[in-house]
MDAnalysis code that builds the backbone (N, CA, C; Angstrom):
import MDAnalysis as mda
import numpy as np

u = mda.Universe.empty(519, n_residues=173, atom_resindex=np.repeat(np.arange(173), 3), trajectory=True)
u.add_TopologyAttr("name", ["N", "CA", "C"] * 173)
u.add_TopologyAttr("resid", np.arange(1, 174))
u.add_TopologyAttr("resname", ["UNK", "UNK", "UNK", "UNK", "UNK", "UNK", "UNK", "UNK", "UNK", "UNK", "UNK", "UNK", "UNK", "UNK", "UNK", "UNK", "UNK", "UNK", "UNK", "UNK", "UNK", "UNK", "UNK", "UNK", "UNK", "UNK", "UNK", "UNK", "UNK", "UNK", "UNK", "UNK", "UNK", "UNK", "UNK", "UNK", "UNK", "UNK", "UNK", "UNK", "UNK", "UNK", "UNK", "UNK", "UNK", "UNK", "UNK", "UNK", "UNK", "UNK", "UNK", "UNK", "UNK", "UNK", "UNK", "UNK", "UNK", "UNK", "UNK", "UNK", "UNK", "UNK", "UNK", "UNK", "UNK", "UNK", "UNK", "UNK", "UNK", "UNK", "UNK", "UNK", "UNK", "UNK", "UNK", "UNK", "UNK", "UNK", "UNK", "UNK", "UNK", "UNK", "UNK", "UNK", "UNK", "UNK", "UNK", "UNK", "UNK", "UNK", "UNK", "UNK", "UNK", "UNK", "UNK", "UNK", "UNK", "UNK", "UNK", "UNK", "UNK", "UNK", "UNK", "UNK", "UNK", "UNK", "UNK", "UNK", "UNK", "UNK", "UNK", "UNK", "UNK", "UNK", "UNK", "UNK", "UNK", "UNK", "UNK", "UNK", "UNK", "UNK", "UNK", "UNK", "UNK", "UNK", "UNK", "UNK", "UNK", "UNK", "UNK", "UNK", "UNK", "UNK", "UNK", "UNK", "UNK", "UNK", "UNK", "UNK", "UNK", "UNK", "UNK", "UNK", "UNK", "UNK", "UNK", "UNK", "UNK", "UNK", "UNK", "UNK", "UNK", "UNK", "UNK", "UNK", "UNK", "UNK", "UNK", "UNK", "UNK", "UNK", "UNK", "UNK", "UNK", "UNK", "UNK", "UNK", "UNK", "UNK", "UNK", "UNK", "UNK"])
u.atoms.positions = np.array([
    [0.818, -1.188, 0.000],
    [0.000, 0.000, 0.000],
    [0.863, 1.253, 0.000],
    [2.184, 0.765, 0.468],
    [2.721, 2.494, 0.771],
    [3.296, 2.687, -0.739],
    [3.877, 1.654, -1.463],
    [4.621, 1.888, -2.563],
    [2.770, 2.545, -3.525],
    [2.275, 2.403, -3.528],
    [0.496, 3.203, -4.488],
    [0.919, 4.496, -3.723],
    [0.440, 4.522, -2.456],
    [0.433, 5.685, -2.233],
    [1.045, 6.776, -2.427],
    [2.649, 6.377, -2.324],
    [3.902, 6.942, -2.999],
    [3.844, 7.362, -4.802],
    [3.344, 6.395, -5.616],
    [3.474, 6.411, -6.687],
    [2.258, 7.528, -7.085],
    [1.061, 7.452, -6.615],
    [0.029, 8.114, -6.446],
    [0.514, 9.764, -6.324],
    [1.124, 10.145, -4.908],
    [1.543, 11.384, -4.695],
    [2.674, 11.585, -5.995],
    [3.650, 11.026, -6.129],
    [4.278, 11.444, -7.081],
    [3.762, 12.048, -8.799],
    [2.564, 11.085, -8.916],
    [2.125, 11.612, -10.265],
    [0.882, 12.780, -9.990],
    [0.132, 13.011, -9.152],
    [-0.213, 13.952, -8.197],
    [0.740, 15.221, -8.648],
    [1.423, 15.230, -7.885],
    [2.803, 16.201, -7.894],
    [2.985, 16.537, -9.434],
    [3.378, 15.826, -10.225],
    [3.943, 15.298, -11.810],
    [2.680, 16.586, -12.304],
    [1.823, 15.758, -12.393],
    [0.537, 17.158, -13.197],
    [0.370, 18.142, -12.428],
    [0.500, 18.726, -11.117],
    [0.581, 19.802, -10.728],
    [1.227, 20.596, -11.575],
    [3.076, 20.409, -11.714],
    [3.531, 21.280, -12.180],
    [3.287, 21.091, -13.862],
    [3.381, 19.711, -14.483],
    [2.952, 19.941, -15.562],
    [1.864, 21.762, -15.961],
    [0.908, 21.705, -15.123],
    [0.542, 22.299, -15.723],
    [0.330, 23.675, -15.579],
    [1.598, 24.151, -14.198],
    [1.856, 25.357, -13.613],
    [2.049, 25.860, -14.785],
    [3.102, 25.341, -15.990],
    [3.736, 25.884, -17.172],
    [2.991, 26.526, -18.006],
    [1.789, 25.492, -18.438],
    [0.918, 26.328, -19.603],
    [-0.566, 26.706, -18.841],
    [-0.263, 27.324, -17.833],
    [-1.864, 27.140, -17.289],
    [-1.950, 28.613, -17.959],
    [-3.191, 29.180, -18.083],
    [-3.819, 30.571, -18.470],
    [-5.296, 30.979, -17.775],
    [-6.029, 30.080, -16.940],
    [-6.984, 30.042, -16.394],
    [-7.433, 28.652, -15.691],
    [-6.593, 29.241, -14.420],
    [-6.538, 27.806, -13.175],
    [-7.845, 28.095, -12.634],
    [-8.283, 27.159, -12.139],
    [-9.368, 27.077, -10.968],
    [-9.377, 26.205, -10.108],
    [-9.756, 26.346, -8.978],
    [-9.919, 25.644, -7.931],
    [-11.361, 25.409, -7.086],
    [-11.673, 24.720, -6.470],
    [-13.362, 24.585, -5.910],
    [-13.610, 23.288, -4.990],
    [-15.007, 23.489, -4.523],
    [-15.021, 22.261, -3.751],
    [-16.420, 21.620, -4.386],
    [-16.930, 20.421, -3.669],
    [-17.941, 19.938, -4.478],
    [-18.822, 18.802, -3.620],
    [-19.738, 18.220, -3.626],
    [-20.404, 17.205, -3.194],
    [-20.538, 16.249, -4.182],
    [-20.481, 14.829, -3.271],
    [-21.000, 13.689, -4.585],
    [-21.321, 12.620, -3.745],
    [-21.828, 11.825, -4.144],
    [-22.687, 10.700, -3.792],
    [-21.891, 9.638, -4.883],
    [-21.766, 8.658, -4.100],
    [-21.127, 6.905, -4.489],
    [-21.951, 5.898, -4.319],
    [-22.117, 5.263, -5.639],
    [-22.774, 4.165, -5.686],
    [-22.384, 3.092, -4.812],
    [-21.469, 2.753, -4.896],
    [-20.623, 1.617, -3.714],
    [-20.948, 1.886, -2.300],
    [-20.605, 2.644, -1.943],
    [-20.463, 2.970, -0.574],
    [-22.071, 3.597, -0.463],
    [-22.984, 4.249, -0.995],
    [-24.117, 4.626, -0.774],
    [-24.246, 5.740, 0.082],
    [-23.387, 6.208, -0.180],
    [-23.110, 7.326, 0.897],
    [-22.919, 9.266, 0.393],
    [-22.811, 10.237, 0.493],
    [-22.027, 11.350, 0.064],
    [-21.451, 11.668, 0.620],
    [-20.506, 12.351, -0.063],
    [-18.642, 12.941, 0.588],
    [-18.845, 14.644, -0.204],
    [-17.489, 14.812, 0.832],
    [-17.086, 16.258, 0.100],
    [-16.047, 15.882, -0.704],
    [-15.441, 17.466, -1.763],
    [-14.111, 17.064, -2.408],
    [-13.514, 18.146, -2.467],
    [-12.520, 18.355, -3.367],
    [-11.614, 19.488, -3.472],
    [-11.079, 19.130, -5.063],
    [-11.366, 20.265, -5.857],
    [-11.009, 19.527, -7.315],
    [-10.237, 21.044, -7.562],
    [-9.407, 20.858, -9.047],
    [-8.800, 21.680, -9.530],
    [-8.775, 21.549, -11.385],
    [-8.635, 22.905, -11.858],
    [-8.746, 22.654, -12.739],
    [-7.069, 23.604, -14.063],
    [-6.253, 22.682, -14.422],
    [-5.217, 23.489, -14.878],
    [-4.947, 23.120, -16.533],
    [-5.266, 24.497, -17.320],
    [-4.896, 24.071, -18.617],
    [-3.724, 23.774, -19.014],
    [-3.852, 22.734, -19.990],
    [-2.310, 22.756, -20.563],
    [-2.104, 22.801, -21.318],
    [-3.014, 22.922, -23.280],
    [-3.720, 23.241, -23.955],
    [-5.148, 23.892, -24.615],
    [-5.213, 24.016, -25.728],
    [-6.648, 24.617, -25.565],
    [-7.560, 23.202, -25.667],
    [-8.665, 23.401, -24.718],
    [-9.815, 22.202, -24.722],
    [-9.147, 21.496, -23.875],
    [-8.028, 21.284, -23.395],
    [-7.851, 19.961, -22.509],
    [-7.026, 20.941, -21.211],
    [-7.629, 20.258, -19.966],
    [-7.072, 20.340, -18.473],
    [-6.514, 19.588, -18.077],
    [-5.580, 19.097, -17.045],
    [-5.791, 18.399, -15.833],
    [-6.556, 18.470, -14.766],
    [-6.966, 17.633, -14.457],
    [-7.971, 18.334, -13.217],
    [-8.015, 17.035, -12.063],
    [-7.112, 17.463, -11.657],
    [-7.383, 16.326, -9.820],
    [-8.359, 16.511, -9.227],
    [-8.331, 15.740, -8.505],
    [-9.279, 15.956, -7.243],
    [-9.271, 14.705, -6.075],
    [-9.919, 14.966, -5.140],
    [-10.021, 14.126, -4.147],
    [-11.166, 14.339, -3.313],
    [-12.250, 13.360, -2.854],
    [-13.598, 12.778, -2.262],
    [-12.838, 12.440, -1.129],
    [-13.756, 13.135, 0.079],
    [-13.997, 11.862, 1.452],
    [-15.546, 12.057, 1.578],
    [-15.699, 10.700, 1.471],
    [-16.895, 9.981, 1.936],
    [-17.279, 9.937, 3.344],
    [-18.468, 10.313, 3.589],
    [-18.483, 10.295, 5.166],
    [-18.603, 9.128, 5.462],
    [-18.305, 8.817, 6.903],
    [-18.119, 7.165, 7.634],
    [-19.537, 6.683, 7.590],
    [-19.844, 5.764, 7.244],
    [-21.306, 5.106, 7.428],
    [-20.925, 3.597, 8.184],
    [-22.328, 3.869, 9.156],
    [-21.929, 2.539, 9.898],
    [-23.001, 1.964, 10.392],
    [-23.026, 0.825, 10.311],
    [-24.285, -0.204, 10.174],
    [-24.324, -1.569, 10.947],
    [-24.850, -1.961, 11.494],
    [-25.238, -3.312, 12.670],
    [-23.539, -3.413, 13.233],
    [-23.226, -2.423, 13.825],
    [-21.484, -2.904, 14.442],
    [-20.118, -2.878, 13.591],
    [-20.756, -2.054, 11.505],
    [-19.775, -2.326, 10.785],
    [-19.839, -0.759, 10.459],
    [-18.123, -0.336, 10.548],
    [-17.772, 0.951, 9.853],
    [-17.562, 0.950, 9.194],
    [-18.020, 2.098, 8.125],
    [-16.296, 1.939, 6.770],
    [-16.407, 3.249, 6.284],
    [-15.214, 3.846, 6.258],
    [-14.956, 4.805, 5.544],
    [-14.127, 4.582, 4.451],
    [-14.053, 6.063, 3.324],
    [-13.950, 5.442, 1.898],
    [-13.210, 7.275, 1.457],
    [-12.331, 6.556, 0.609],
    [-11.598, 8.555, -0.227],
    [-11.247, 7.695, -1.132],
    [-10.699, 8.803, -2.165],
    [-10.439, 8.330, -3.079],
    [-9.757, 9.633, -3.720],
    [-8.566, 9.609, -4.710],
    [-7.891, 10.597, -5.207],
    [-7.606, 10.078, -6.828],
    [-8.103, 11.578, -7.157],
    [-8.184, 11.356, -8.917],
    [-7.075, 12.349, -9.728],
    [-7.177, 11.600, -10.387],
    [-5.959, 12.134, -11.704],
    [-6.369, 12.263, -12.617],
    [-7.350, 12.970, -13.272],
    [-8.586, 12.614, -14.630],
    [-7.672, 14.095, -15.534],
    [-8.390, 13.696, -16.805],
    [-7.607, 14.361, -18.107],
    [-9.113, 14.852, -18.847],
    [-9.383, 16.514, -18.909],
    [-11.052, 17.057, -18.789],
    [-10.690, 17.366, -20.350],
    [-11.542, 16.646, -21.294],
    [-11.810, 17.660, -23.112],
    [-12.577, 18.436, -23.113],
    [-12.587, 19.722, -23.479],
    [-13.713, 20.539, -23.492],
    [-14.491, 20.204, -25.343],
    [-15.540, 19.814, -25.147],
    [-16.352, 19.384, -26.634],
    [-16.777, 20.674, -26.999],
    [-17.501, 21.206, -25.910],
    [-18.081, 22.501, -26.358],
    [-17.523, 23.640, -25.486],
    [-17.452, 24.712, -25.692],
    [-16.692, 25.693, -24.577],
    [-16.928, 27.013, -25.253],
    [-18.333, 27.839, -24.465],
    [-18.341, 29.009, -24.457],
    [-17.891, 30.237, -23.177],
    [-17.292, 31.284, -23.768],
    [-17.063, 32.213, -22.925],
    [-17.420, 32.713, -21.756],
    [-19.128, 33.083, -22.490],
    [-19.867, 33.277, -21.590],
    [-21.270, 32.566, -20.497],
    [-21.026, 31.198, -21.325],
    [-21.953, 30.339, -20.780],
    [-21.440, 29.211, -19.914],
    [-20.401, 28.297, -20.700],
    [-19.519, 27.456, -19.877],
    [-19.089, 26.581, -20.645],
    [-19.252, 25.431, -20.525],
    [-18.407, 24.366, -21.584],
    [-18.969, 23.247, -20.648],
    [-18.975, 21.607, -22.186],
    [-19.059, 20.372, -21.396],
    [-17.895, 19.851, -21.851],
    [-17.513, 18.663, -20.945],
    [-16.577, 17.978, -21.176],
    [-16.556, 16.624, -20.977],
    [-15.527, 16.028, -21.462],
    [-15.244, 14.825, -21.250],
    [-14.256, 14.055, -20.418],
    [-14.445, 13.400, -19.584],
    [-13.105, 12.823, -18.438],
    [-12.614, 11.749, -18.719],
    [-11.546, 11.589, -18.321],
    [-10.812, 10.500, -18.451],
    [-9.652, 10.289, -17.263],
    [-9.150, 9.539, -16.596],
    [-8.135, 8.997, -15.826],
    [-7.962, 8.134, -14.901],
    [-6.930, 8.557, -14.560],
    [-6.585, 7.513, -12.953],
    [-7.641, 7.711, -11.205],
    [-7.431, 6.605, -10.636],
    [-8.670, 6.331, -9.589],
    [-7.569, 5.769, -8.476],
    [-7.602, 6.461, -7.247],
    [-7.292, 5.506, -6.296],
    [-7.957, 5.586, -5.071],
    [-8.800, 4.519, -4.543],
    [-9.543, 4.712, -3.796],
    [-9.136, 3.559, -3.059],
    [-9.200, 3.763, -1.366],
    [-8.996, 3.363, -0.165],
    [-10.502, 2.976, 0.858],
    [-10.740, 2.032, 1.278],
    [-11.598, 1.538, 2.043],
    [-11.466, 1.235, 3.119],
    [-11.513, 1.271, 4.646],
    [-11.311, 1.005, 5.752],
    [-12.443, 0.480, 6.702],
    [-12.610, -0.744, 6.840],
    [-13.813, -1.372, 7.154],
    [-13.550, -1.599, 8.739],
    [-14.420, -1.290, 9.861],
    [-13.621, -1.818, 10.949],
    [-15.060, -2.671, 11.933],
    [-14.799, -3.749, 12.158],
    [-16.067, -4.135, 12.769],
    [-15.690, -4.075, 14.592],
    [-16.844, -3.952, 14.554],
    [-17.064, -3.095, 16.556],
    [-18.223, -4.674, 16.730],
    [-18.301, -5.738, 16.660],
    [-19.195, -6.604, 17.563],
    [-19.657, -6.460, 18.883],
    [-18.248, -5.791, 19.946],
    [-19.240, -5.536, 21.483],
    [-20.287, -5.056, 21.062],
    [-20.796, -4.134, 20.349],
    [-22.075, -2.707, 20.499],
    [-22.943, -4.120, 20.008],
    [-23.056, -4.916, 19.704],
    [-23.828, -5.876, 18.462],
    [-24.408, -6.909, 19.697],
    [-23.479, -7.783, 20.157],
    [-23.656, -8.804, 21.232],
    [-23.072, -8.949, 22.302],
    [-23.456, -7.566, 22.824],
    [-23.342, -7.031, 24.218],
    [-22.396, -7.019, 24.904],
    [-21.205, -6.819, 24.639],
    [-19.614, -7.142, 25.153],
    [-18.944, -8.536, 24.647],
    [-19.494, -9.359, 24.106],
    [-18.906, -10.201, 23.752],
    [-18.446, -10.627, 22.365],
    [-18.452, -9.753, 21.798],
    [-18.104, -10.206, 20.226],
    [-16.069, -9.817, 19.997],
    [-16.273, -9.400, 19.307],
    [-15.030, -9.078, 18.759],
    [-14.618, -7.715, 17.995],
    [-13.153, -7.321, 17.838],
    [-13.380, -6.068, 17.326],
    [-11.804, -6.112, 16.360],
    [-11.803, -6.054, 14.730],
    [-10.970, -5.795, 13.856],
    [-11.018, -4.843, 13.022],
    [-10.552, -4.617, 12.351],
    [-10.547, -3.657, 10.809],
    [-9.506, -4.045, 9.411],
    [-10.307, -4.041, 8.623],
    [-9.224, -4.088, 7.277],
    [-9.673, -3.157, 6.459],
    [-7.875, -2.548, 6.373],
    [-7.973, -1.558, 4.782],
    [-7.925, -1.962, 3.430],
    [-7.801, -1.974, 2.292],
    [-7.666, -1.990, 0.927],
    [-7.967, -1.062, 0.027],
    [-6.817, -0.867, -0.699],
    [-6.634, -0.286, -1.529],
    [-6.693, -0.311, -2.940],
    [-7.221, 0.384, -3.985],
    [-7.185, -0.355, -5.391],
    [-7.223, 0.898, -6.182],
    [-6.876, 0.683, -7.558],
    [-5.899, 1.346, -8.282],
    [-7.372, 1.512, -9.355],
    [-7.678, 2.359, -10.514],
    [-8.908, 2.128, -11.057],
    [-8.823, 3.424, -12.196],
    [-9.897, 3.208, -13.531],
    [-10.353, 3.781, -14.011],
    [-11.343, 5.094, -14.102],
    [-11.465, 6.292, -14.349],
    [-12.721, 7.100, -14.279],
    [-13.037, 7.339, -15.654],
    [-14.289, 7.510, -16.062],
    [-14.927, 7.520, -18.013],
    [-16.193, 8.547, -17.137],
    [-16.133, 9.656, -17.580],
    [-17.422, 10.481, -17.536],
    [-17.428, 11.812, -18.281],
    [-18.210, 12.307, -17.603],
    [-18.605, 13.968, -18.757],
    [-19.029, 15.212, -17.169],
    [-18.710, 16.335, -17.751],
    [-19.278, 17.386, -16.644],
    [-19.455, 18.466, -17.594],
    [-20.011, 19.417, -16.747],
    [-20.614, 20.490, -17.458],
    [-20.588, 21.334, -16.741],
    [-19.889, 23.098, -17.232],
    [-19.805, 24.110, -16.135],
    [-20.690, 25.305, -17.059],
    [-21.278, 25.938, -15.323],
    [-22.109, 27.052, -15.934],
    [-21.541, 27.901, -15.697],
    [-20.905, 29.435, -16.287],
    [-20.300, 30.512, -16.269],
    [-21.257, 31.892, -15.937],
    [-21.411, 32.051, -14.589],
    [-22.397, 32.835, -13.777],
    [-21.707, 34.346, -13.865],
    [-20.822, 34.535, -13.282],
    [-19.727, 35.672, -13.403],
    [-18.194, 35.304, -13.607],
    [-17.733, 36.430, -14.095],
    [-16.211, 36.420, -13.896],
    [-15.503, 35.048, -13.272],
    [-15.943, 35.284, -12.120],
    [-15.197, 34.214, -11.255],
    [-15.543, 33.137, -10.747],
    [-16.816, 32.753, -10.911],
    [-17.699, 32.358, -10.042],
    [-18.626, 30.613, -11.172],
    [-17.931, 29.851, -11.270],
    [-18.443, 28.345, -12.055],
    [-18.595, 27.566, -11.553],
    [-20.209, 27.402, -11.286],
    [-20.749, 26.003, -10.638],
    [-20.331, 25.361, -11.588],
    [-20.459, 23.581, -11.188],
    [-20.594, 22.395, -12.030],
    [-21.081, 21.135, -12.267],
    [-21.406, 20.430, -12.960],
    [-21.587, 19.040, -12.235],
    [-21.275, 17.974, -13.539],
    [-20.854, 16.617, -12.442],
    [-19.949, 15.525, -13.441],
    [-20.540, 14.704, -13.102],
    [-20.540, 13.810, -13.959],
    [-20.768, 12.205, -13.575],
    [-19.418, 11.040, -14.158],
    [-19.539, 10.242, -13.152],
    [-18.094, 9.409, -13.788],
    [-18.648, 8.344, -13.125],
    [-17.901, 7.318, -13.530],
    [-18.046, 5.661, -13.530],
    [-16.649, 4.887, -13.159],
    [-15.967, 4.737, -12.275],
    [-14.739, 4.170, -11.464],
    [-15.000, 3.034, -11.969],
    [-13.741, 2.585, -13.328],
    [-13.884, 1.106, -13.473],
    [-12.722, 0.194, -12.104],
    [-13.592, -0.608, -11.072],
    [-12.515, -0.973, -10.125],
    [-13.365, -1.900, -9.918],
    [-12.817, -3.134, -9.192],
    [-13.505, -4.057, -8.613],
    [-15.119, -3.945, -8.198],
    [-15.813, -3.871, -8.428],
    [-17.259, -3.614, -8.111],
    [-17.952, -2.649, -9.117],
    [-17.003, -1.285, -9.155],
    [-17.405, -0.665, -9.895],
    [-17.797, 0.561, -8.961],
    [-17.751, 2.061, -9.416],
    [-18.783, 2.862, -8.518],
    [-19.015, 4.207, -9.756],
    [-20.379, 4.392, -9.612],
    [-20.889, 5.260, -9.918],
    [-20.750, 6.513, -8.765],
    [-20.074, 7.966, -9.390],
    [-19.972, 9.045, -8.580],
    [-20.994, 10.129, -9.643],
    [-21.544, 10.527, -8.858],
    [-22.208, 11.743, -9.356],
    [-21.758, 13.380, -8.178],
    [-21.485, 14.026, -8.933],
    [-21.102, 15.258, -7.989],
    [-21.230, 16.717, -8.828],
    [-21.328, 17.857, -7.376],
    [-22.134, 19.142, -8.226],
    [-21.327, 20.218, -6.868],
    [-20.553, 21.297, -7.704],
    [-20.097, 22.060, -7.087],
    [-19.815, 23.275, -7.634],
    [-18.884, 24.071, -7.125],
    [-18.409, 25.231, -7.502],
    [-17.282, 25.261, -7.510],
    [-16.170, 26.160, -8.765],
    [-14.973, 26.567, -8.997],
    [-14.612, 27.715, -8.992],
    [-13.937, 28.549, -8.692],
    [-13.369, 29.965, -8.384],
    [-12.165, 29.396, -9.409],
    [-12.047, 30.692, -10.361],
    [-10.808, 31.130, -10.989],
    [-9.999, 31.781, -10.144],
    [-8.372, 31.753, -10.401],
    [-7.409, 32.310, -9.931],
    [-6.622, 33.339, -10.391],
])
């Protein structure tokens, strides 16, 4: 797990500056979304940096709030590396796009049995980690100057699979 995580931050890092170079209109924002897997909604923190015309980088990263059920926890994040096409892109209205990239999402399951059968059960946790696909589309509305709500939908190809749907706002820099 530490060698992902490592490799993860490093390419993280890698498109940051990639796209310090050709950026001309960075943005940054936060966002809500809801996961099919986990059934749950999280907050995020996304970014958006050109590096051509029509195409961004745009990271981001989800925490899922903890949901917990008959004695079982689990919390869930996940950090993205996605590559945004703009298909359509007006000035004054906004642009849709198309996503594409890297997925790494972390699961931490921990079971609590005392609360379940009254002091006598048992109490563990396991993490896992997995490495994954994102394929979706978003769409931003251009309100003022500075000021671009949005919303995406993407599809995490990973073991199970998860549908994310999420809707937020971006501030230019």
């Amino acid at each position: 797990m530490n060698f992902k995580v490592g490799f993860l931050s490093v390419l993280f890092i890698s498109f940051l500056s990639i796209g310090t170079h050709a950026q001309e209109e960075t943005r940054i924002g936060g966002f809500l979304a809801y996961g099919s897997e986990i059934e749950n909604i999280g907050i995020g923190a996304n970014a958006e940096f050109p590096i051509i015309e029509n195409l961004t980088i745009a990271p981001s990263l989800i925490y899922y709030f903890p949901k917990e059920q008959y004695g079982i926890k689990m919390s869930w994040f996940e950090i993205n590396a996605n590559v945004n096409y703009y298909l359509l892109s007006q000035e004054n209205l906004g642009g849709v796009y198309g996503m594409g990239g890297l997925n790494f999402s972390s699961v931490k399951v921990t079971y609590d049995f005392d609360d379940v059968w009254g002091g006598f059960g048992d109490n563990s946790s396991s993490t896992d980690s997995r490495i994954g696909l994102n394929l979706g589309a978003g769409a931003n509305l251009t309100i003022n100057a500075g000021l671009i709500p949005f919303a995406e939908m993407k599809y995490v190809i990973i073991d199970g699979g998860q549908f994310v749907a999420a809707a937020g706002v971006r501030f230019k820099l």
